[in-house]
N, C-alpha and C positions, 0 to 999 in steps of 0.2 A: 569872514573877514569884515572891519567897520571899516567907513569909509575913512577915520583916522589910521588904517591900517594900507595904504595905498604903497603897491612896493613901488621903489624906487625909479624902477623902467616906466613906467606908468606917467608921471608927470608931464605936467604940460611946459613947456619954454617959459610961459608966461608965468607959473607961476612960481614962488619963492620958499621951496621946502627947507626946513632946516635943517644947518649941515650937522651929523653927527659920528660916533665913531663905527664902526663893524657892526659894534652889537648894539644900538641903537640910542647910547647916550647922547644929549649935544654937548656941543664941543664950541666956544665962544671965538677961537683963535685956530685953522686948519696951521698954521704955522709954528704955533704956539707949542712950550714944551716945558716940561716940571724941573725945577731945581731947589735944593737950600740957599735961600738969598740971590744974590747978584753974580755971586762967583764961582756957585759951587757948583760942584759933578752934576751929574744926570741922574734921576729918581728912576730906579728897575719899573718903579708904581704907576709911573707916567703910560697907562696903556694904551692913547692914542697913536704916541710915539713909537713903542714897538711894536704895536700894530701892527703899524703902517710901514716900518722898515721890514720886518719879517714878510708882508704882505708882496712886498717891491723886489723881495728877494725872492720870490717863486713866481712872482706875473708871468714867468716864459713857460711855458708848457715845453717840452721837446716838441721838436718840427718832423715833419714827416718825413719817415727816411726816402721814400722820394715822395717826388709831388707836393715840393713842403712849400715849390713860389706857386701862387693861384689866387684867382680872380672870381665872384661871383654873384650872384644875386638870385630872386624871386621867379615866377612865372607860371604859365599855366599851358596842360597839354588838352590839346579839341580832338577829339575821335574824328575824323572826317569821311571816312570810306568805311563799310561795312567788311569784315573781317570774322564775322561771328562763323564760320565756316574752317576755320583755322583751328580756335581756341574758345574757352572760356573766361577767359580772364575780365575780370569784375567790370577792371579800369576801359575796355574796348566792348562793353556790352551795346554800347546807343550811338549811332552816329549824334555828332553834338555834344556828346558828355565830356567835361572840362574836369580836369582834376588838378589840383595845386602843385608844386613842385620847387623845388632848390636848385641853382645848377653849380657848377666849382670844375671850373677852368683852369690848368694849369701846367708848368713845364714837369719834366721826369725827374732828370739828376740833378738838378740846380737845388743849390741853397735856398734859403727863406729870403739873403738880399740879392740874388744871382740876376742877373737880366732877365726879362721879358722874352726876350727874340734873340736868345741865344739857338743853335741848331738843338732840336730834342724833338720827339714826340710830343704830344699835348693832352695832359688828359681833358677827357671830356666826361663829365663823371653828373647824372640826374638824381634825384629821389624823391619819389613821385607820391606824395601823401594821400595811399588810397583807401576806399571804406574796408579792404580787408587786408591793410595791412601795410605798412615801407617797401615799395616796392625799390630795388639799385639798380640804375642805369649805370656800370664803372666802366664807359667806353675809353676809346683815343680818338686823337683825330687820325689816326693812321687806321688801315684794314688788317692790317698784318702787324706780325710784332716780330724781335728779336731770338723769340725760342721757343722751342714746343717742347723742352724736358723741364720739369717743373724745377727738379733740384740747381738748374745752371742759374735762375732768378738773381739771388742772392750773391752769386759769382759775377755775372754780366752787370750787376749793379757797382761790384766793387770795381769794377776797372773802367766804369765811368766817370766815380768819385775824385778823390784825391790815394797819393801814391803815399804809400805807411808811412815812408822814409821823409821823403821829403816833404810832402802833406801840401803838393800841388798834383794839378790837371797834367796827367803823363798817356801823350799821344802811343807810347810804344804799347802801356797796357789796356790803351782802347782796342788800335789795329790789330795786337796779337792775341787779345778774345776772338775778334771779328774773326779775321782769318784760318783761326785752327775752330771756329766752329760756323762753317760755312751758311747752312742751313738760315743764317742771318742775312745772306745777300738780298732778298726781295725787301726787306726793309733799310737796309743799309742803302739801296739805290733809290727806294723813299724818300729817308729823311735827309741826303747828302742831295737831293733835286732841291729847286726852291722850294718844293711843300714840304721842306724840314720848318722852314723860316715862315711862318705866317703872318700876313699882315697884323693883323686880329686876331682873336679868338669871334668877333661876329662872324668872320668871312673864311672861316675855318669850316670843313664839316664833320663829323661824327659818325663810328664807327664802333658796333660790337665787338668787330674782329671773333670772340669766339661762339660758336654754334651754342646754339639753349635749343631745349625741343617745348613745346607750346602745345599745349594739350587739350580735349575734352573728357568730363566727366563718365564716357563709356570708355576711358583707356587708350582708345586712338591718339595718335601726336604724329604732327611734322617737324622737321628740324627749321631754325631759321638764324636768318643773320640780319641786322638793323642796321639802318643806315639811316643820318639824319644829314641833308641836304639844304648847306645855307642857304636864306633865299636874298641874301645880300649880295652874293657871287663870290665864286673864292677867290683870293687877292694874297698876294706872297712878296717878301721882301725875295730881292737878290741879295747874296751872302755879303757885297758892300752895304748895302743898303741896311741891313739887320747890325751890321759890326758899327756902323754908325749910329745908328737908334739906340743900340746900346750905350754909346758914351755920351747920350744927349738925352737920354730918359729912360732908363733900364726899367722904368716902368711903365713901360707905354699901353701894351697891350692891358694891365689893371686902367690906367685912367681911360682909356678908350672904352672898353665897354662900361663904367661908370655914367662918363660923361655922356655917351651915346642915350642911355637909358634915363639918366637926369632930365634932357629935353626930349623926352618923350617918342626917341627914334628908337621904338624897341625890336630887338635883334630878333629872327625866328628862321625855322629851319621846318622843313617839311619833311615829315619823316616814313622809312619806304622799308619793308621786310621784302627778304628773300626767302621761296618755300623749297624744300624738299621732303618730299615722301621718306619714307623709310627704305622703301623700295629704289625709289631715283638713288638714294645713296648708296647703296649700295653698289651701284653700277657707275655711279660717277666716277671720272677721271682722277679727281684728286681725294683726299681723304678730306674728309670736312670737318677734323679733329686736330686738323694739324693748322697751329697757330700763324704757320710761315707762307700760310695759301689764301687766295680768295678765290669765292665763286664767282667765275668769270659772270658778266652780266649778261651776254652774248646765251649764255648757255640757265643761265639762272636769273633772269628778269625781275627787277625791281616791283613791288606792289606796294603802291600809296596807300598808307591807312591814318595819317594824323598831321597835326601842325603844334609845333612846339615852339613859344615866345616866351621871351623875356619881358617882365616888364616892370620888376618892381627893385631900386634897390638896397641893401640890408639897413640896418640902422646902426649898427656895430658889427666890425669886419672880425675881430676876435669873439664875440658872443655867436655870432651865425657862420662865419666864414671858417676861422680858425678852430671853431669846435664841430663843425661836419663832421659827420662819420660816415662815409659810404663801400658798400660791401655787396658783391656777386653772392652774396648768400642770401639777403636781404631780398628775399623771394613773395610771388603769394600765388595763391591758386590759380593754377592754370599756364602755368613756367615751373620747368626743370631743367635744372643743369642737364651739357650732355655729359661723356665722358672723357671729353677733352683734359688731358691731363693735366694743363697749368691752371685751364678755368676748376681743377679739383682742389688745388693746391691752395689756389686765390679762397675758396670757401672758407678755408680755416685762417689764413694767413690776415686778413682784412679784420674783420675782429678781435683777431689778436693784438693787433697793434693797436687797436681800438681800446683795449684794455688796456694796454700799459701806457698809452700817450694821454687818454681822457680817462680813465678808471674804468672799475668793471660795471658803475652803471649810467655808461653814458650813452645809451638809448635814453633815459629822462633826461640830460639835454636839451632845450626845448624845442632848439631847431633837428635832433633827431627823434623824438618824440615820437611816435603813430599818433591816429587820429584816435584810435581805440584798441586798446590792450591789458589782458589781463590774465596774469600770470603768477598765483601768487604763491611757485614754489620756488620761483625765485623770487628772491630777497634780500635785504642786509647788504654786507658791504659797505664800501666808503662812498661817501656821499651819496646816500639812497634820499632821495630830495621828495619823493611822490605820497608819500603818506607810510611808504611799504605793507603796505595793502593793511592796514588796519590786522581788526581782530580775526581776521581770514586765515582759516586753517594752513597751514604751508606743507599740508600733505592732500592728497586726493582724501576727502573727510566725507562719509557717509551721513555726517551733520549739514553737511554745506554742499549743496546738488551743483554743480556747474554742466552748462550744455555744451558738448563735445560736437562738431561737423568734420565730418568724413570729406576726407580729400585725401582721395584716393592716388597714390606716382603710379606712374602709365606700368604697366605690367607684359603687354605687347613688344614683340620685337627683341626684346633688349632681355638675356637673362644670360648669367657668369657663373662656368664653372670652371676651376684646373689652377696647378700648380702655380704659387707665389715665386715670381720669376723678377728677376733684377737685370735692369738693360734700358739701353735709350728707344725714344719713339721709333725711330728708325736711321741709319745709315744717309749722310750725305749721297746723294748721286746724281746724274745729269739732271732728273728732272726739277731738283730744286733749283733749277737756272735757266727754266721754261716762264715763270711769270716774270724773273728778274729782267730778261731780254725783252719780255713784253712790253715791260714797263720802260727801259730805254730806250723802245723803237717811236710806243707812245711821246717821250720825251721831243722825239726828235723830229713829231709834227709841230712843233710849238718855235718859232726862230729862236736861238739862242741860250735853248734848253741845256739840253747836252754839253754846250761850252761854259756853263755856269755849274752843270753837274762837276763835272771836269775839274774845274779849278774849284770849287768847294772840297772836294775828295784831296787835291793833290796838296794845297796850302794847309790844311790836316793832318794832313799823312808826313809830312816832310819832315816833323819830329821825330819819325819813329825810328827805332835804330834801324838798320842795313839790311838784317834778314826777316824783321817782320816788314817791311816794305815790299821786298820781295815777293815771300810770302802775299800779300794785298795784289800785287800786279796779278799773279798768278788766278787769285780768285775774280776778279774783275776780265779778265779773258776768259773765263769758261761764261761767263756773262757775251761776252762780244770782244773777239781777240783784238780789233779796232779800238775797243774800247781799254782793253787793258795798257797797251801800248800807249795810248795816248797819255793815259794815266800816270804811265813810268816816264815817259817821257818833261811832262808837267811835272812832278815832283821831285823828281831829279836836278831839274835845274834850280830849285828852290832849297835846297838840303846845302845848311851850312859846315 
């Protein structure tokens, strides 16, 4: 490339390139447009002009079917605690070792113009540009999620959305998912507490939610779970407090962390794994595969091993923000999935939608790019922008030597054999309303908890028809019979 060859992104403010069309005519007038004389039609030949209307008519990409509102920027992760006893993993070989990264904050079910601090989950989603490879952080800020059967995703999403018929927000087929699939309560009394509603995305914190097991090069691996810990403090709207921000700037939590990082207060979070043996799991109390649990900390202790900050942010929110791609598959040596059934599901599902929302080669993207990659049997496709590997054989070529390194998945422990069998993770039963009560009784060290969980549940709930209401009290008393009644009781009075 000559230096008359300077692409576009590249310029300086200061100086004055000149304006041209797509394919790199100038163009004397951007307003400017062809005709016969003074009065006449429009010339087909006038390419600037249809250009630029064809161009304006496909600027929108589809939005993500969820997580399509989000916020993001720049940063870098520091190894701080030595861990080499865990794992092998590239990116945690040296205490000190800093490696670049992306983050992309965002709500679940909302729209692209939906509110900020509407009640939802949050994704919390990294990807961490390492020497062997994109490594994907696709957390939440919640520990737990909605479901541990992969095929309900898809289901639990629609009755978040809008209703066929009418093509609004319908309380009845929010609460009669919840309800008839219980297994959702430890999250459900999450996100209906204030830490549905967060102040921020600074003062939020981050969560794997599902088990990965983290391995060494002899086959051994532990299972673990991440937890990244604001060091801002977590901070939550009250459900008035969030319904008001929402009609005063539905964008709050995007310009907050913007402007946070514009003067130079950059956000970070300290980040902590949970281990378990092969063995400890085995004997653990809860299954560590099931999406709707945490390891108590009590019994599975936090271990610091890094510091993750913010500090840089994008220079175009659709070129960096809006073209992310991030995916639980987006692995590298020394991390495997475990068998968690929705984190199996998410491997496939994440790049798929990656393909049809940015095309099938949106890894060269720049902001999903590696730092170093090369693969050249795949190929081709629409907009393959990278060169498409030149004259490089696109089959394994006994002309063309490439060096192959062994990374070996763990072989220990884990090996399947017997009958393809069709069924859920397992049956609702008392014990999935052992963390949820935990989680309320926690609530109810804090003054005023519980009475905001309360009326956040029951001013929601009061749309619903008569027997999924019902339905709801019933599940909220195997929670804490005090608690269900209260429930009916609030929302009853509110039901017009």
């Amino acid at each position: 490339m000559t230096a008359d060859d300077t692409p576009a992104s590249t310029f300086r403010y200061n100086e004055k390139p000149t304006y041209t069309t797509s394919s790199g005519a100038p163009i004397d007038n951007p307003s400017g447009w062809q005709r016969p004389g003074t009065i006449g039609p429009l010339l087909l030949q006038d390419f600037h002009l249809i250009d630029s209307l064809a161009h304006f008519d496909r600027e929108r990409i589809p939005e993500r079917v969820v997580h399509a509102k989000g916020a993001g920027a720049y940063g870098v992760f520091e190894v701080t605690h030595d861990i080499s006893d865990l794992t092998s993993i590239n990116m945690f070989d040296t205490v000190g070792k800093k490696t670049n990264c992306i983050a992309r904050f965002s709500t679940v079910g909302g729209e692209k113009g939906s509110a900020d601090t509407a009640r939802d989950p949050r994704g919390f989603a990294i990807k961490f540009y390492t020497d062997e490879g994109n490594w994907d952080w696709v957390y939440n800020n919640t520990p737990v999620f909605f479901i541990r059967d992969p095929t309900n995703f898809p289901l639990f999403i629609h009755t978040q959305k809008r209703n066929p018929q009418t093509n609004l927000k319908d309380a009845t087929m929010f609460w009669d998912y919840l309800s008839t699939h219980q297994e959702s309560i430890h999250q459900v009394m999450t996100v209906f507490s204030d830490r549905g509603t967060p102040y921020s995305y600074r003062h939020m914190n981050g969560y794997s939610g599902h088990t990965h097991k983290w391995t060494k090069p002899d086959g051994s691996f532990v299972y673990t779970q991440v937890h990244l810990k604001t060091d801002q403090g977590n901070k939550t709207f009250t459900g008035e407090e969030a319904a008001k921000m929402s009609a005063e700037n539905p964008d709050w939590n995007t310009q907050d962390l913007f402007e946070a990082i514009q003067k130079g207060d950059y956000p970070s979070w300290t980040v902590y794994v949970q281990v378990l043996t092969p063995e400890e799991a085995e004997k653990f109390r809860w299954n560590i595969f099931d999406l709707t649990k945490v390891w108590p900390q009590k019994d599975v202790p936090l271990r610091q091993f890094g510091k993750f900050t913010l500090n840089k942010n994008p220079e175009n929110y659709f070129a960096e923000i809006e073209q992310v791609a991030f995916s639980p598959s987006h692995l590298v040596p020394g991390v495997e999935p475990s068998i968690d059934p929705v984190l199996q599901s998410r491997l496939f599902s994440y790049p798929d939608t990656h393909r049809h929302r940015l095309g099938t080669n949106y890894q060269q993207i720049p902001v999903n790019a590696p730092l170093k990659a090369f693969n050249p049997f795949q190929r081709d496709g629409a907009m393959a922008i990278n060169g498409n590997y030149g004259a490089n054989p696109n089959y394994p070529s006994s002309y063309r030597q490439l060096t192959y390194k062994t990374v070996k998945p763990t072989v220990t422990h884990e090996s399947w054999s017997g009958a393809a069998v069709h069924e859920l993770f397992q049956e609702v039963n008392d014990d999935d309303f052992v963390q949820a009560k935990g989680l309320w009784d926690v609530l109810g060290r804090t003054p005023g908890q519980q009475e905001n969980f309360v009326s956040n549940v029951s001013g929601h709930l009061a749309a619903a028809h008569q027997d999924t209401r019902n339905r709801t009290y019933e599940m909220f008393s195997r929670v804490d019979k005090a608690l269900g009644a209260s429930i009916q009781e609030q929302t009853e009075k509110q039901v017009k």
